[in-house]
C-alpha positions as CSV (number, residue, x, y, z in Angstrom):
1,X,7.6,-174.0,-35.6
2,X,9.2,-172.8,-38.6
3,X,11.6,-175.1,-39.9
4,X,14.9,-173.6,-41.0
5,X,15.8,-175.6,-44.4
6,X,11.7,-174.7,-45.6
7,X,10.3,-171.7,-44.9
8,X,11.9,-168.1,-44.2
9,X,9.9,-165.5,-42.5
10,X,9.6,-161.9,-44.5
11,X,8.4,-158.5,-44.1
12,X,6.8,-156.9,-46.4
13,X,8.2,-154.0,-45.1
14,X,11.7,-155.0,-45.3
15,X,12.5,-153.8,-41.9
16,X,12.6,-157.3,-40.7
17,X,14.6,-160.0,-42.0
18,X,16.0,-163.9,-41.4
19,X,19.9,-165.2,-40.8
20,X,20.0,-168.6,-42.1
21,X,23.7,-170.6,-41.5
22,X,25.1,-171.9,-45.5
23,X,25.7,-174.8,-42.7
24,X,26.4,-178.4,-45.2
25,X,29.9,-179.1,-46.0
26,X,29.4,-181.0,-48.9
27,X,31.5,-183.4,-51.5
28,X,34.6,-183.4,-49.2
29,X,34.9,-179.9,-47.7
30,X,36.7,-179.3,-44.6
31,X,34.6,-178.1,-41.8
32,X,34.7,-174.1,-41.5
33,X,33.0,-171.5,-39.1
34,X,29.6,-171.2,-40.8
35,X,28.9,-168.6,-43.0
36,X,25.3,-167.2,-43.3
37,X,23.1,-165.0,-45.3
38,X,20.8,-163.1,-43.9
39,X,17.7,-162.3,-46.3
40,X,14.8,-159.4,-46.0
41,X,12.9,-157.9,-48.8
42,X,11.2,-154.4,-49.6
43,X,8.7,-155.0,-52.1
44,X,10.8,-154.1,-54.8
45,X,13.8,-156.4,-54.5
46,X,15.8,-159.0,-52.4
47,X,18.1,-158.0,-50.0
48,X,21.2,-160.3,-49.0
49,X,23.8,-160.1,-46.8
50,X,26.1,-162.7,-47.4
51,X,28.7,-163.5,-43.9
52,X,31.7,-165.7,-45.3
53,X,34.7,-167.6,-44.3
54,X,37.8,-169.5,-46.0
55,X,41.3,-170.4,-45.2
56,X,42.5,-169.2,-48.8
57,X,41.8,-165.8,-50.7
58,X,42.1,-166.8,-54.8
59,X,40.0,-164.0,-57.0
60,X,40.1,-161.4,-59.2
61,X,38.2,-159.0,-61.0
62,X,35.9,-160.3,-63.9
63,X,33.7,-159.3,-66.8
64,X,30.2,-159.7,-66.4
65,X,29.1,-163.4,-66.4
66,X,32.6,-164.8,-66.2
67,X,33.2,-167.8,-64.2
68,X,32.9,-166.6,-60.3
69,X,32.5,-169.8,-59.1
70,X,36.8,-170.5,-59.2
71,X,37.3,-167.3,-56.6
72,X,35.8,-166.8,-53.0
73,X,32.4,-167.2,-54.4
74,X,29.0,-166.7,-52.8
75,X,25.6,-168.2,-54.7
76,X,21.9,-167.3,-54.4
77,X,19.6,-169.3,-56.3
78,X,15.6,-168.6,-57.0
79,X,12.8,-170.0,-58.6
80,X,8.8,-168.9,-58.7
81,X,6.1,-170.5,-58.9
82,X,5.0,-172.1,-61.5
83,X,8.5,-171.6,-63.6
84,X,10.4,-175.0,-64.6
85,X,13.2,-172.6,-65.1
86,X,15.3,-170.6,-62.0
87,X,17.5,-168.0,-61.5
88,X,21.3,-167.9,-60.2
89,X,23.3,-164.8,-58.7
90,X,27.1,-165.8,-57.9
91,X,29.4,-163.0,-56.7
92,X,33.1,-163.0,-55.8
93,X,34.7,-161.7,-52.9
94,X,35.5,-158.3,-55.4
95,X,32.1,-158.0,-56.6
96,X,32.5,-159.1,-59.8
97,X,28.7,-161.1,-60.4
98,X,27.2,-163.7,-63.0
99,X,23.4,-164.4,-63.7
100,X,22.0,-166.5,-65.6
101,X,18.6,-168.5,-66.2
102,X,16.9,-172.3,-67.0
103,X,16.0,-175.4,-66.2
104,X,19.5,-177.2,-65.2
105,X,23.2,-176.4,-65.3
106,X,23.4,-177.0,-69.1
107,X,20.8,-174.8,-70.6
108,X,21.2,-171.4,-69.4
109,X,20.9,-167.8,-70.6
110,X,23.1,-165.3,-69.2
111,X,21.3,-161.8,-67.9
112,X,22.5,-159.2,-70.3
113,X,25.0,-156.5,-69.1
114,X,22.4,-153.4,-68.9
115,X,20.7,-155.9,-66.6
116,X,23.1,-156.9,-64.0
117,X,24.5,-153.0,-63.6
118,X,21.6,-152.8,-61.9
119,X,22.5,-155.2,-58.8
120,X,23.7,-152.9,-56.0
121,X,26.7,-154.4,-54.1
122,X,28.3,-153.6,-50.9
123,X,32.2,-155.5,-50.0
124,X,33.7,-155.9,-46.8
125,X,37.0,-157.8,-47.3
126,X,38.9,-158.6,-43.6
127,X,42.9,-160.1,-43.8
128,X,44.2,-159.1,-40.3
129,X,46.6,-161.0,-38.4
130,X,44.3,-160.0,-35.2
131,X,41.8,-162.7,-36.4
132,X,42.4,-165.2,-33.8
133,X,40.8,-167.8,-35.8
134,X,43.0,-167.4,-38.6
135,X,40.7,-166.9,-41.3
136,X,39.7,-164.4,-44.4
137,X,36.6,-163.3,-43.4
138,X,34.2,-161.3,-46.2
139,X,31.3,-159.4,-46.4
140,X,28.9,-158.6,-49.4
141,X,25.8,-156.7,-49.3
142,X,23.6,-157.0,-52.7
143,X,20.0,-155.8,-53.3
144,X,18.5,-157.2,-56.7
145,X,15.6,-155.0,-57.6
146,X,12.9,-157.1,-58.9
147,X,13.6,-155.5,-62.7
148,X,16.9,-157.7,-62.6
149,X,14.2,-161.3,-62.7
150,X,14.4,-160.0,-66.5
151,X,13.1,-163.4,-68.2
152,X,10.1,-163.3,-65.4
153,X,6.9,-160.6,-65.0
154,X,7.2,-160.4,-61.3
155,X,5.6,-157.3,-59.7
156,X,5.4,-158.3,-56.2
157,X,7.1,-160.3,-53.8
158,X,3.8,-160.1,-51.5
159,X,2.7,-163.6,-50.2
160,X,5.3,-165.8,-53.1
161,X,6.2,-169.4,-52.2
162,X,9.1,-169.7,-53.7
163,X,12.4,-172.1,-54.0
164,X,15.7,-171.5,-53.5
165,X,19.4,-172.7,-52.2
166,X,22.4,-170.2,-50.9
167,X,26.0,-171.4,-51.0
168,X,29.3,-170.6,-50.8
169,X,32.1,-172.5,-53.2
170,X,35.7,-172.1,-54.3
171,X,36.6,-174.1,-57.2
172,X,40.1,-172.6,-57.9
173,X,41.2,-172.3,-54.1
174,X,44.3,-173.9,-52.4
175,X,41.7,-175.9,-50.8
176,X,38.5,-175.9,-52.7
177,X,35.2,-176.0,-50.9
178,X,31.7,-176.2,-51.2
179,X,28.8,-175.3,-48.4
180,X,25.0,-175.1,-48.8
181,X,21.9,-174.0,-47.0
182,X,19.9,-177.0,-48.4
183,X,22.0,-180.3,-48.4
184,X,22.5,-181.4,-51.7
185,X,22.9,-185.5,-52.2
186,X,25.2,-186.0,-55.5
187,X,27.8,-187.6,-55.7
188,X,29.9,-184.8,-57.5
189,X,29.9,-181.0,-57.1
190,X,26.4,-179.5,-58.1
191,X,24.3,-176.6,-57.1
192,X,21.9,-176.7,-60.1
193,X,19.7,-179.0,-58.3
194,X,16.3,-177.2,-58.4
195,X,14.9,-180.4,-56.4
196,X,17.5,-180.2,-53.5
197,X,16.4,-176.6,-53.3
198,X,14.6,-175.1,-50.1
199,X,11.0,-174.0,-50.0
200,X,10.6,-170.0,-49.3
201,X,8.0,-167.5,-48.6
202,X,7.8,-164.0,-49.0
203,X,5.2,-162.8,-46.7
């Protein structure tokens, strides 16, 4: 059995793909419906599908690398094998996206600009006062080509074990929250945990 905070099942093909539920509340947050991600891959890149809900909209559109994290903010996080050092995709409900790369929170080098035009985004934004359970509901589709790992020499995806974390956060919100795949033990809001981080495979 495959567990479902370790190990998500690829095709090489990218025709098939997993749904995994950002399901930890963490540092506070009020319980929401779950948001998920569902993840597939195509040799050359990652394909998400992010699935998310808050009770507040608070975002706007930003420059490149500018801090996403204090809007309706979605988070993908990756690291290879063999690499001290990871990589971390946040997006805002508006498609606005940082990137950046290291080995914690503190030391990190932004993805330059030619680099991150090359993320292809899809937004879904739903505010309707049919939504019987009364919340924002949005929608982003992103496929980072494997050109965008720029600090890395990755030419496949085929049979990588890999780390990583997806979460969803809202610094600046009415109600700020914070949600995680992999449950994250710290006392105070952190994703840059690389040893919290889930173990992937891309078959």
């Amino acid at each position: 059995m495959i567990s479902t905070e370790t190990i998500i099942p690829f095709s090489a093909a990218g025709t098939d793909s997993a749904v995994l539920s950002i399901q930890h509340a963490l540092w506070g947050t009020d319980e929401l419906p779950r948001s998920t991600i569902e993840i597939a891959h195509d040799g050359q890149g990652i394909l998400l599908k992010f699935d998310a809900f808050d009770k507040h909209l608070h975002s706007k559109k930003r420059s490149f690398n500018d801090d996403v994290h204090l809007d309706n903010c979605v988070e993908f996080f990756l690291r290879f094998p063999g690499d001290v050092n990871y990589y971390n995709f946040e997006f805002n409900c508006l498609g606005s996206i940082k990137a950046a790369y290291g080995p914690d929170r503190f030391q990190r080098e932004f993805l330059p600009v030619e680099i991150l035009q090359r993320v292809e985004q899809n937004l879904e934004l739903s505010i309707s006062n049919q939504n019987t359970i009364g919340l924002i509901n949005w929608k982003v589709d992103i496929y980072i080509p494997l050109t965008a790992f720029y600090f890395s020499s990755i030419s496949s995806l085929k049979n990588l074990d890999c780390e990583a974390n997806f979460t969803k956060c809202g610094d600046m919100l009415a109600q700020p929250n914070y949600f995680s795949w992999v449950f994250i033990d710290t006392v105070t809001p952190d994703f840059h945990r690389p040893d919290f981080f889930g173990q992937i495979h891309f078959a």
